[in-house]
C-alpha positions in Angstrom: -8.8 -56.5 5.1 -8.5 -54.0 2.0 -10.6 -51.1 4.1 -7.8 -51.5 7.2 -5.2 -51.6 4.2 -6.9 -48.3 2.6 -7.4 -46.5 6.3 -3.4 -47.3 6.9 -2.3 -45.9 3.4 -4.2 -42.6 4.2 -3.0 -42.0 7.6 0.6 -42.8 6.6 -0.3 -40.1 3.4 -1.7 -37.7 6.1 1.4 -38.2 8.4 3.8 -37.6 5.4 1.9 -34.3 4.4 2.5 -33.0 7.8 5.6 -33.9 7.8 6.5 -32.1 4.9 4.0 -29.1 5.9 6.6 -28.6 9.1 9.9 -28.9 7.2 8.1 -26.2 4.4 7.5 -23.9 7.0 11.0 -24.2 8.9 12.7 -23.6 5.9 10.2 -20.3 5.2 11.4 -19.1 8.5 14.9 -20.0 8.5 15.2 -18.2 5.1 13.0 -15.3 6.5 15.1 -15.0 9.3 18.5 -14.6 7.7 17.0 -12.0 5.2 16.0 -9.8 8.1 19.3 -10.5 10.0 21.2 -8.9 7.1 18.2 -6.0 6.4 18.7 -4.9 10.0 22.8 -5.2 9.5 22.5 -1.5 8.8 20.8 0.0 12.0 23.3 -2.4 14.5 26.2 -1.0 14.3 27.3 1.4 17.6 30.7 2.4 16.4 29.3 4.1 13.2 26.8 5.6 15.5 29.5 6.8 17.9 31.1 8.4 14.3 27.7 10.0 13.5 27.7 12.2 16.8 31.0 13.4 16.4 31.0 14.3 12.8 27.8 16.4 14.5 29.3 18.4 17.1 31.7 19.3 13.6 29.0 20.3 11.8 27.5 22.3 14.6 30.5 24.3 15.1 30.1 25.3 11.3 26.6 27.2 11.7 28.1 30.8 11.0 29.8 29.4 7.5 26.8 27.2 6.2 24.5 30.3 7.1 27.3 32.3 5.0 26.7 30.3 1.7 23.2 30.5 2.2 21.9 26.9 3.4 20.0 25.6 6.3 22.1 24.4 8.8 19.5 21.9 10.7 19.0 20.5 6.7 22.8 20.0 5.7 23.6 18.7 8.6 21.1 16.0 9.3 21.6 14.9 5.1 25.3 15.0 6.4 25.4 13.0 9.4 22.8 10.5 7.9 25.0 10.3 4.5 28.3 9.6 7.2 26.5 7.0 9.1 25.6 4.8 6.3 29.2 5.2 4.9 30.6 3.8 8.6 28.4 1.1 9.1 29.3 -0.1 5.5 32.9 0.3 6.3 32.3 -1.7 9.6 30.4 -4.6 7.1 33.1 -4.3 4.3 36.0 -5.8 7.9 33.7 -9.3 7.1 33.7 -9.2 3.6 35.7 -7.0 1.4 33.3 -8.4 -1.2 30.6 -5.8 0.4 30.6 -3.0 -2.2 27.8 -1.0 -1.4 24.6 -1.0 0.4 21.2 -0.5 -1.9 17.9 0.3 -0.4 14.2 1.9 -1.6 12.6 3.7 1.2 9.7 2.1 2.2 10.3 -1.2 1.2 11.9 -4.1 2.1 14.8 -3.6 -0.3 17.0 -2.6 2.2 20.2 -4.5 1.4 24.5 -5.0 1.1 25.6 -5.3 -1.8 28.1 -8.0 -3.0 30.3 -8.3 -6.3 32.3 -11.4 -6.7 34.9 -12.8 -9.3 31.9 -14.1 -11.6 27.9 -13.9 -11.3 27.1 -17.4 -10.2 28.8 -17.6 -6.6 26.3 -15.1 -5.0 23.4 -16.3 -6.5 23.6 -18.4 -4.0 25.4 -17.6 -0.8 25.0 -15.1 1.5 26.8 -11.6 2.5 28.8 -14.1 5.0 29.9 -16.5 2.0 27.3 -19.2 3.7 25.1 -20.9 1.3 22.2 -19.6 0.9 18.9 -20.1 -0.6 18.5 -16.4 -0.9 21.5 -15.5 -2.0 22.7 -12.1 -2.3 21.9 -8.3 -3.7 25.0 -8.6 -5.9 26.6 -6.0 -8.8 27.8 -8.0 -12.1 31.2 -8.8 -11.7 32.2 -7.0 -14.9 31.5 -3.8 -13.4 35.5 -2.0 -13.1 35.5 0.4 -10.6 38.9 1.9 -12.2 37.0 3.4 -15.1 34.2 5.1 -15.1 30.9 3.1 -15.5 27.3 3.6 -17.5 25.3 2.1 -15.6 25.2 -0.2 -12.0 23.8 -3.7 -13.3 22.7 -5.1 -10.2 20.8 -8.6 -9.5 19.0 -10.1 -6.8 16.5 -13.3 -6.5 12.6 -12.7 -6.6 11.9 -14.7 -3.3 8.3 -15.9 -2.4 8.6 -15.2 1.4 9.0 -11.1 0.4 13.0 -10.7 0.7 15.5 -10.1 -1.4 13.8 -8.0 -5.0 10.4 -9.6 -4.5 9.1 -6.0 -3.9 10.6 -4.6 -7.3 8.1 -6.5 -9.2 5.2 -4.0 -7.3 6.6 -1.2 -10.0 4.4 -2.9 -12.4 1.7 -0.3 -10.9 2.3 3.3 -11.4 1.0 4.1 -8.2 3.8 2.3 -6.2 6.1 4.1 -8.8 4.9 7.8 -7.9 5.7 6.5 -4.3 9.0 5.3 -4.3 10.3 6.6 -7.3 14.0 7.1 -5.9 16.6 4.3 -5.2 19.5 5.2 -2.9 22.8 3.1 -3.4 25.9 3.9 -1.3 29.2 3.0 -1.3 32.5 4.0 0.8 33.2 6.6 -1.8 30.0 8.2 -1.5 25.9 8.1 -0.6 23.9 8.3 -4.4 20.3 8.9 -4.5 19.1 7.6 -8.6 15.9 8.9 -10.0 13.1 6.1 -11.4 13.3 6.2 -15.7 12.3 3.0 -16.0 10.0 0.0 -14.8 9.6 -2.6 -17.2 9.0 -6.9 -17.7 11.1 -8.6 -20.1 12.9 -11.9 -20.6 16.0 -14.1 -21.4 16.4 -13.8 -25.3 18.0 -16.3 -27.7 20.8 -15.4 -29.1 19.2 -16.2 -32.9 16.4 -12.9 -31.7 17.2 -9.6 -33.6 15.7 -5.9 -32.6 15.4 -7.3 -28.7 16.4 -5.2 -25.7 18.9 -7.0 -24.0 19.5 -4.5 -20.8 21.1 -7.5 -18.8 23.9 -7.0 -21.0 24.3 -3.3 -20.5 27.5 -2.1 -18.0 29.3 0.2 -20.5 28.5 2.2 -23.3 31.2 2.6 -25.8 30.2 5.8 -27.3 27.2 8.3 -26.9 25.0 6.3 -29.0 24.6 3.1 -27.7 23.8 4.8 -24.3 21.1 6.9 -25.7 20.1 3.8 -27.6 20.0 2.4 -23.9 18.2 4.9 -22.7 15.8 5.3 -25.6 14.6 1.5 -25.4 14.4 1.3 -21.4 12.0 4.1 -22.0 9.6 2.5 -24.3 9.7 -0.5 -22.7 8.3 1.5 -19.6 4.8 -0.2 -18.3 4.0 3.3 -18.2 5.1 7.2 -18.9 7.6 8.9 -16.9 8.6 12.0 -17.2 12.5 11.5 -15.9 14.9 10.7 -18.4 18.7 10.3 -18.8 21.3 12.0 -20.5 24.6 11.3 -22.0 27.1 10.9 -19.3 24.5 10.7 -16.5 25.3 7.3 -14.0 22.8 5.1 -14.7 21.5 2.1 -12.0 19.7 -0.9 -13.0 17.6 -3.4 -10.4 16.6 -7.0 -12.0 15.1 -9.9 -11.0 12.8 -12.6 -12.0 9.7 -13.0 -13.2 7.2 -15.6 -13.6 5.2 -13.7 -16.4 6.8 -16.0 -19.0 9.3 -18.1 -19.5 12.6 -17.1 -18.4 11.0 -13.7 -17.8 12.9 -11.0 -16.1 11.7 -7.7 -14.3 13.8 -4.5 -14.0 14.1 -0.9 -12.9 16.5 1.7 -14.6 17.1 5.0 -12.8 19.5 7.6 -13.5 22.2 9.4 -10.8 20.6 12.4 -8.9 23.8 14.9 -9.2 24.2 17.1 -5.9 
């Protein structure tokens, strides 16, 4: 009697376990999914495309000037039209939600991303670039960034997902070899297509407010005077996991990528890079 009691108890334990096995794995692809849908937002969209070729036949017809000022035509115009192209299919995204400020992404990753800025930091945390809820969440700029004045650095957030999307793939700068080969971050906007250059790749964490001498670069969106964004600068530097030779000066645009991390408590990973001028 007890042995047919035990036998039931571990095939209703088995039953249960793959239950929960299927609704894991649903969930893994469902989230999956929707991370790709909005990664692949970017190369869907024909009307920017139709923009692209025209803004080329313009650019054609202006082969005699650009040879004129001394640059190479086929160059400028394929960094044109590709700048243009990325500036219309974010204008064509921004028609579903004005909340879409910009569009960040790291060649050769998965980071590949719209970014959103809301009223406060909380909302896309967890909803998506259509305002669904969302597991993910969103690639999202602090909300106390003012685009009417001009701005020290980009803080922008974004969950450390286990299934690879969203900044999972910001925590491989913690080796200096994936640094060297992806050491730019391009961020664009309606206003304009940015390229940032890597300062910065460090681990950190949530510090209590009773901590003295700490970096706190989560707080960082403004520098009120030269020397709190050299101070800035100085500390995201020695915090680097390891040397780089790029640095940042007074005035310079700076952009900063953080997520989690599991390293300790409350642990946070983030890179800094600095505004390529053109």
């Amino acid at each position: 009697m007890k042995k047919n009691i035990m036998i039931k108890i571990i095939y209703l334990s088995l039953i249960l376990i793959i239950i929960l096995c299927i609704i894991y794995i649903f969930e893994y692809l469902l989230i999956k999914k929707e991370a790709l849908e909005e990664s692949r937002l970017l190369n869907n969209s024909d009307k920017a495309k139709y923009i692209a070729n025209d803004f080329m036949k313009e650019t054609i017809n202006s082969n005699n000037i650009l040879q004129k000022i001394g640059i190479a035509h086929g160059e400028y115009k394929q960094d044109v039209i590709d700048e243009n192209k990325r500036m219309s299919k974010l204008d064509e995204l921004r028609k579903q939600n004005s909340d879409i400020i910009g569009w960040l992404e790291i060649e050769g990753t998965s980071i590949n991303y719209p970014v959103l800025q809301g009223d406060n930091d909380t909302y896309y945390m967890n909803h998506n670039y259509k305002k669904q809820k969302s597991k993910n969440g969103s690639i999202f700029l602090t909300s106390e960034y003012d685009w009417n004045i001009p701005s020290s650095n980009l803080l922008i957030f974004g969950h450390n997902m286990n299934n690879g999307t969203m900044f999972q793939e910001l925590l491989k700068y913690e080796n200096e070899s994936f640094y060297k080969k992806h050491p730019k971050i391009r961020f664009t906007t309606i206003n304009g297509d940015s390229e940032y250059e890597i300062i910065s790749a460090f681990k950190s964490r949530v510090y209590y407010k009773s901590e003295k001498d700490v970096f706190r670069y989560y707080y960082f969106v403004n520098a009120n005077n030269e020397q709190e964004y050299n101070d800035f600068v100085k500390n995201a530097k020695k915090a680097s996991l390891y040397n780089i030779d790029a640095t940042a000066k007074y005035g310079e645009q700076l952009i900063t990528l953080s997520t989690c991390s599991y390293h300790v408590k409350d642990g946070r990973f983030a890179v800094i890079a600095r505004k390529i001028e053109k």
